[in-house]
C-alpha positions in Angstrom: -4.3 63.6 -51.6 -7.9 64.3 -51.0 -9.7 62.7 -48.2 -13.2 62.3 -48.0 -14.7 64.3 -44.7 -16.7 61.6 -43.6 -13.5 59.2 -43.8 -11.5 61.8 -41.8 -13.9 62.1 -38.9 -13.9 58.2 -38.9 -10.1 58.4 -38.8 -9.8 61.2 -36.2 -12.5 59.2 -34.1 -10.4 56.3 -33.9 -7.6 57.6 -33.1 -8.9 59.5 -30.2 -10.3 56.7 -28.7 -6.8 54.9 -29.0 -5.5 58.0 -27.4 -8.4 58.2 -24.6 -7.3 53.9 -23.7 -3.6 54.3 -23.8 -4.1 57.7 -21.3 -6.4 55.4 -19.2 -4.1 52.7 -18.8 -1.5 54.5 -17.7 -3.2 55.8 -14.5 -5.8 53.2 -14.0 -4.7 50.0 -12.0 -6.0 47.2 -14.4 -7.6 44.3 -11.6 -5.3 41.5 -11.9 -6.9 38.3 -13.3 -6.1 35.1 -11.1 -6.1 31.9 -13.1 -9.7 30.4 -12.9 -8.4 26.9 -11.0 -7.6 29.3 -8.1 -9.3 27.8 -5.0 -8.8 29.6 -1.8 -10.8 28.5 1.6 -14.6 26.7 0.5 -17.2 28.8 2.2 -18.3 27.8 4.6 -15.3 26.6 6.1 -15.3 22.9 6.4 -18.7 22.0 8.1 -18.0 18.7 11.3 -20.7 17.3 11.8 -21.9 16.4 15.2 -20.3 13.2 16.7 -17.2 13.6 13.9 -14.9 11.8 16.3 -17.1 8.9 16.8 -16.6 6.0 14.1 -14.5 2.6 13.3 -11.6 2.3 15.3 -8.7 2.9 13.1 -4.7 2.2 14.0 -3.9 5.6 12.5 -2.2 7.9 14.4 -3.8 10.7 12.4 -7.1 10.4 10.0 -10.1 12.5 8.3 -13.0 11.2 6.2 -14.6 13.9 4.2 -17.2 14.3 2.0 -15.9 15.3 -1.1 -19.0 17.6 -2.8 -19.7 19.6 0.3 -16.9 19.1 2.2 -17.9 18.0 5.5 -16.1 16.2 7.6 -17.3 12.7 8.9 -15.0 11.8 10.8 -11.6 12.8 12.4 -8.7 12.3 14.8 -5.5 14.7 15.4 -6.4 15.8 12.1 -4.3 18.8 12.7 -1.7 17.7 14.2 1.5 17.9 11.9 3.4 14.9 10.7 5.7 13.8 7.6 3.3 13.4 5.0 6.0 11.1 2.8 4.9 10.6 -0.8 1.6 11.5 -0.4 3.1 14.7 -0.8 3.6 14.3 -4.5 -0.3 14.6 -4.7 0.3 18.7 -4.7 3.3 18.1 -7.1 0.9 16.5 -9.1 -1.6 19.2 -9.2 1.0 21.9 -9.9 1.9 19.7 -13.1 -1.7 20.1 -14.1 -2.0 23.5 -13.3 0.9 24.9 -14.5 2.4 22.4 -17.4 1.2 20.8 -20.8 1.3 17.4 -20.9 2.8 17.3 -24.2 5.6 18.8 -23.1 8.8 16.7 -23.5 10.9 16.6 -20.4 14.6 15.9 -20.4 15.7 13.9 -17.4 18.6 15.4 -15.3 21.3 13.6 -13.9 20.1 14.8 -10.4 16.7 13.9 -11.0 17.7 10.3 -11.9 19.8 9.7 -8.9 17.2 11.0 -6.0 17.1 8.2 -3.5 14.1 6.2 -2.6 11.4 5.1 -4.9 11.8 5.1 -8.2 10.4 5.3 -11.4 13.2 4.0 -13.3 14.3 6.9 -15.3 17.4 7.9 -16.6 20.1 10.7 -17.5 19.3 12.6 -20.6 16.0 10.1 -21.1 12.6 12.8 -23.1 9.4 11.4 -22.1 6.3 13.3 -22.5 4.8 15.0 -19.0 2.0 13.2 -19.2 3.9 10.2 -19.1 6.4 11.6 -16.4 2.8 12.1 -14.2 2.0 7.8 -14.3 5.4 7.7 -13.1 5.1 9.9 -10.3 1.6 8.8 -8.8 1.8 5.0 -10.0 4.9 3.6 -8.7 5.9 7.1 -6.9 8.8 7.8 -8.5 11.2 10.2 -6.4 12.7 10.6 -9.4 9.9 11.5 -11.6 8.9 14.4 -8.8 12.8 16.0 -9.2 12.2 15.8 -13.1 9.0 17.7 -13.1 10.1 20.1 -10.6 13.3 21.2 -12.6 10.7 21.2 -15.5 8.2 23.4 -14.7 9.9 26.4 -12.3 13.8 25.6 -13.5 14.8 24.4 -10.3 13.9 22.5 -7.4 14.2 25.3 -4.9 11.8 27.5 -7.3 9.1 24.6 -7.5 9.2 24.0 -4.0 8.1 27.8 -3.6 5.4 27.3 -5.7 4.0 24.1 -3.7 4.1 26.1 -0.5 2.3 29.2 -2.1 -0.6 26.9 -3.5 -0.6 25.1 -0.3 -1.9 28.6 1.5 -4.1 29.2 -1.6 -6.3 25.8 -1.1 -5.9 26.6 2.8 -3.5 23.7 3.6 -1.8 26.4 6.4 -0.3 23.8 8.6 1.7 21.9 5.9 5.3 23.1 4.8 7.2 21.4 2.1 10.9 21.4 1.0 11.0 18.9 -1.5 8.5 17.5 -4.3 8.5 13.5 -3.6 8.0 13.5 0.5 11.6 12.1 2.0 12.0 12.6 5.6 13.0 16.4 6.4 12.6 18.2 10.1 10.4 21.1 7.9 8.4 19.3 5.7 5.0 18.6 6.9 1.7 18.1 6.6 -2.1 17.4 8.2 -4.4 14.9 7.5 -6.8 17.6 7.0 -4.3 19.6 4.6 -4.0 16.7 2.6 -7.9 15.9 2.1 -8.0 20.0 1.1 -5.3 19.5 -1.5 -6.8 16.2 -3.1 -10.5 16.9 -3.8 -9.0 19.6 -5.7 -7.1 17.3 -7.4 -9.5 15.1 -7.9 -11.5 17.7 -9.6 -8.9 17.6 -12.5 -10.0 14.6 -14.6 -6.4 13.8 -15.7 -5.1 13.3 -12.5 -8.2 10.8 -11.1 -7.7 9.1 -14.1 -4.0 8.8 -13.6 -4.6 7.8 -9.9 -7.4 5.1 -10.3 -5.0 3.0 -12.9 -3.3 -0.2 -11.9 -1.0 -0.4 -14.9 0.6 2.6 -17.6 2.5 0.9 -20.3 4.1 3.3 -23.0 7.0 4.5 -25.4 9.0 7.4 -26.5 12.3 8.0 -28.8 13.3 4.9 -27.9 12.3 4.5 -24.5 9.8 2.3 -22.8 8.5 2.5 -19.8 5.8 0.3 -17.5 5.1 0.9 -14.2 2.1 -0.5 -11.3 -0.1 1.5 -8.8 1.1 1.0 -5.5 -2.5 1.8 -4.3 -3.7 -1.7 -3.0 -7.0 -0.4 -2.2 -7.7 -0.3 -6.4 -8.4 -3.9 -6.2 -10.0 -4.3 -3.1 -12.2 -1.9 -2.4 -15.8 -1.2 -4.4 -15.4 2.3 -5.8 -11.6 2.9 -5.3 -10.6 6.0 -7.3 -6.7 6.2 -6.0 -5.2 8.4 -4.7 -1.7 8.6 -3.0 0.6 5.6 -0.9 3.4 6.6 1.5 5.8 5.1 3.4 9.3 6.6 5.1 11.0 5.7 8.6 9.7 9.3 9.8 6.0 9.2 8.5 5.1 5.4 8.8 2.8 3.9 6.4 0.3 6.5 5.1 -2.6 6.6 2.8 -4.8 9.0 1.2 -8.0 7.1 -0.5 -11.0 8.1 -2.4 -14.0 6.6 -3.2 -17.4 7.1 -5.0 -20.8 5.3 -4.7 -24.7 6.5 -6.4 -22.7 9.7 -7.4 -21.2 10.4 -3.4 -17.1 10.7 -3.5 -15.5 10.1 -0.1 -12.0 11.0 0.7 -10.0 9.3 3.7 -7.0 10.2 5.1 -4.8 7.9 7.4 -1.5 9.0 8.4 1.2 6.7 10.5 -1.0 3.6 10.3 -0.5 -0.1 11.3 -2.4 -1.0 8.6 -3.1 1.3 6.0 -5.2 -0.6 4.0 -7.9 -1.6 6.5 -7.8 1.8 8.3 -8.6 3.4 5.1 -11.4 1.0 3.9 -13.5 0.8 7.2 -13.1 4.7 7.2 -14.7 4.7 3.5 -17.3 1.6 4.1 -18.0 4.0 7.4 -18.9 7.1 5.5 -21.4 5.0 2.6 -23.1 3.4 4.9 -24.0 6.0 7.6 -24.4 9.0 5.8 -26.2 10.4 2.8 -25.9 13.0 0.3 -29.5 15.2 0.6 -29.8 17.7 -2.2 -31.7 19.8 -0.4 -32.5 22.6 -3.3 -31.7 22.8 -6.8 -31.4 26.8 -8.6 -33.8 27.5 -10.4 -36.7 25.1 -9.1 -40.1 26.6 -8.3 -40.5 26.9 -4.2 -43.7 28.6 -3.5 -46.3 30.8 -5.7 -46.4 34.4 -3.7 -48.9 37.0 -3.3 -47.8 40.6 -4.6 -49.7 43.6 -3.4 -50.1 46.6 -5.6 -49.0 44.7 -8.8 -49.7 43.5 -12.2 -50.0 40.1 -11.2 -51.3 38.8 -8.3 -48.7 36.0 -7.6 -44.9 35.3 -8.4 -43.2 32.2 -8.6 -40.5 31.8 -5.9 -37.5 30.0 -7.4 -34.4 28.3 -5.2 -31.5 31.1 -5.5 -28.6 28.1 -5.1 -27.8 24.3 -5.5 -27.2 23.1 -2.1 -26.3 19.5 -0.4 -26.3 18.3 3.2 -24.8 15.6 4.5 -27.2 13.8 6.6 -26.9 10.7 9.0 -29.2 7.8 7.5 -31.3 7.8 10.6 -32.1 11.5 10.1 -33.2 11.4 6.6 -37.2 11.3 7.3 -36.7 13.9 10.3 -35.4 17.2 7.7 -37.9 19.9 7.5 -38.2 22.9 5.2 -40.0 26.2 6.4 -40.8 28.9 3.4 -40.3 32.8 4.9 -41.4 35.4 2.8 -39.8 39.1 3.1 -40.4 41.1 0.3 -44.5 41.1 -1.1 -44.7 44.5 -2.5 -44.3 45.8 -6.3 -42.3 46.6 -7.7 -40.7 43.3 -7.4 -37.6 42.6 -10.2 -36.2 39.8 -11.3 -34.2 37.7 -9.3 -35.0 39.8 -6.3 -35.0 38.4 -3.2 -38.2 37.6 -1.9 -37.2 35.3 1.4 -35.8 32.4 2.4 -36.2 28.5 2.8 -35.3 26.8 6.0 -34.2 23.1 6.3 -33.9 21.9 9.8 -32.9 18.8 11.7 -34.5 18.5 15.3 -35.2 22.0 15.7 -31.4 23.1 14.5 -31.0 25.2 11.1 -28.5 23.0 8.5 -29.5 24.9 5.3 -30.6 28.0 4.2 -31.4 29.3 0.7 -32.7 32.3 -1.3 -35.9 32.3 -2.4 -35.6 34.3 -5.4 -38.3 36.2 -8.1 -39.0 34.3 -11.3 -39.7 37.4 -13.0 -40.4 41.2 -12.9 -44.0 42.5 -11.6 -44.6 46.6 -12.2 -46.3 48.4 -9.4 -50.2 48.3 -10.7 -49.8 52.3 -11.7 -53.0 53.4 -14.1 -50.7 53.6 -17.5 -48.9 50.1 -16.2 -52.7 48.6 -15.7 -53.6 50.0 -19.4 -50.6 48.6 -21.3 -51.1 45.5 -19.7 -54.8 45.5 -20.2 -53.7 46.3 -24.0 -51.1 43.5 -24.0 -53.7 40.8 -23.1 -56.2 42.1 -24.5 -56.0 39.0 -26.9 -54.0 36.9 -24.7 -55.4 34.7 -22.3 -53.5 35.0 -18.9 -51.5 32.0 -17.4 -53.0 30.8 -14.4 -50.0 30.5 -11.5 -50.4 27.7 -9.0 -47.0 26.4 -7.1 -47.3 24.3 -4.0 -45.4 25.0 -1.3 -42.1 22.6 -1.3 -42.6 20.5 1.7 -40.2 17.3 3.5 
């Protein structure tokens, strides 16, 4: 059979470069590609601000309020310190659900998981309900039961979904928590912080199906059969202006625990209170604390002019600086008027490239440095060469040129 030459060159081509990628892949280590909900440590670290251990006096043996968008922490007390975390545990089994599962997956419940002790969801042997469902029954009424079902679901077995919670646990930097089971019951090696748990729920809160799950009062539904209607134990839903959930708790080891959340004029708060007298108050002064002393100041926003600067030796005589990064401070009320910014210029000289660094602005509070951010180059400038100032000349020469005027960005 004849074969045109120019076909056979395409042919050979091809099938050298199939030869060249299978050769390749055997000897080069392909980078492995972590799932994109990964979240490791935020950087910076979490940020306290001054005074954190000053604020409403709580009955809490244990407590944190943080500020959900940047992370800083308002206020806190033995927020370290290890205790049983009960069922606010089942706030990571809740994530690794999302993470990890589909919720139209149809889970068959196991005689085990129906006969856990302690709360319940109300589930039964051999019952399919949807995992979507199986999640209202695990953060509503905090089923014990529910937790056992989607363990066995998603890793096979308890054991092998309880090493997954501790590996995520590390991954979102919750290192002082260890868990051995998925709903929270007493155990001498399950543990947690109050810190650990605010780190693994404004992750979860970033998932929308679990804050919507967690700010309900009521899921009602059916399945082959089956229905099923259960109530938030979260008191705080119905009390509290801007209650989002999250997590109740309550065992003879851990006392009455909470974790809350809250948001107000686009600022989500998240308070933690761990072996409390009373939960519910300890949690809402700690929220009602963090919206009315502080504020979220967005102190830059990428991509927003900062300062026009002069270039030597280039085609144009100025550049626009823009802000390299969107970044928020959390700022006492009283502080508000006292921010600064200070513009510092490093680089003037073409050639200058886009998105070069050219500097920095400083915000400070009394003298003290709470933000920094790069002051970037809106565009390229060419060193002012003789063939660079021709084509240019050549490139305006019916063109009128922009006139650049940026005032400096001042508090």
């Amino acid at each position: 059979m004849y074969v045109p030459r120019q076909k056979l060159y395409w042919i050979l081509g091809v099938f050298s470069v199939a030869l060249i990628v299978l050769a390749t892949s055997a000897f080069v280590r392909l980078p492995i590609l972590r799932p994109a909900w990964i979240a490791t440590y935020w950087e910076p670290e979490f940020d306290y601000l001054p005074d954190y251990t000053k604020g409403p006096a709580i009955s809490a043996t244990s407590a944190i309020l943080l500020e959900g968008t940047t992370g800083t922490v308002l206020y806190a007390k033995n927020e370290h310190i290890r205790r049983p975390p009960a069922s606010t545990t089942k706030i990571l089994t809740a994530l690794l659900a999302l993470e990890e599962g589909n919720l139209n997956d149809i889970v068959t419940i196991s005689q085990r998981a129906a006969g856990v002790r302690g709360s319940s969801a109300r589930i039964y042997p051999r019952q399919r309900m949807p995992l979507g469902d199986l999640l209202h029954g695990l953060l509503l009424p905090s089923g014990n039961d529910a937790a056992i079902a989607i363990a066995e679901h998603l890793a096979g077995s308890e054991t092998d979904f309880i090493r997954k919670m501790n590996v995520r646990a590390r991954e979102l930097g919750a290192v002082n928590s260890h868990f051995v089971n998925p709903h929270g019951l007493d155990h001498p090696d399950h543990y947690s912080t109050a810190f650990d748990l605010a780190m693994i729920t404004r992750v979860a809160m970033l998932y929308p199906q679990f804050s919507q799950t967690v700010s309900k009062m009521h899921h009602d539904a059916s399945f082959d059969g089956s229905h099923w209607s259960w109530y938030n134990t979260n008191r705080l839903l119905v009390s509290f202006e801007g209650a989002e959930g999250v997590k109740t708790g309550t065992t003879g080891g851990a006392g009455y625990c909470l974790v809350a959340a809250a948001s107000r004029d686009g600022r989500r708060l998240i308070g933690v209170v761990l072996n409390s007298r009373n939960r519910w108050n300890d949690a809402a002064n700690l929220l009602e604390y963090g919206f009315q002393e502080f504020h979220l100041l967005p102190l830059s926003v990428k991509g927003r002019q900062v300062a026009s600067i002069a270039v030597q030796g280039g085609l144009c005589p100025e550049i626009i600086g823009i802000a390299g990064e969107t970044t928020y401070k959390v700022i006492r009320n009283r502080d508000i008027d006292d921010v600064r910014s200070h513009v510092i210029i490093e680089k003037t000289n073409a050639p200058i490239r886009r998105g070069q660094r050219l500097g920095e602005q400083q915000y400070s509070l009394n003298d003290e440095i709470i933000g920094r951010v790069p002051i970037l180059a809106s565009h390229s400038v060419p060193r002012a060469t003789p063939l660079n100032l021709l084509l240019y000349w050549l490139q305006h020469l019916f063109t009128a040129s922009p006139k650049v005027h940026i005032q400096l960005e001042t508090s």
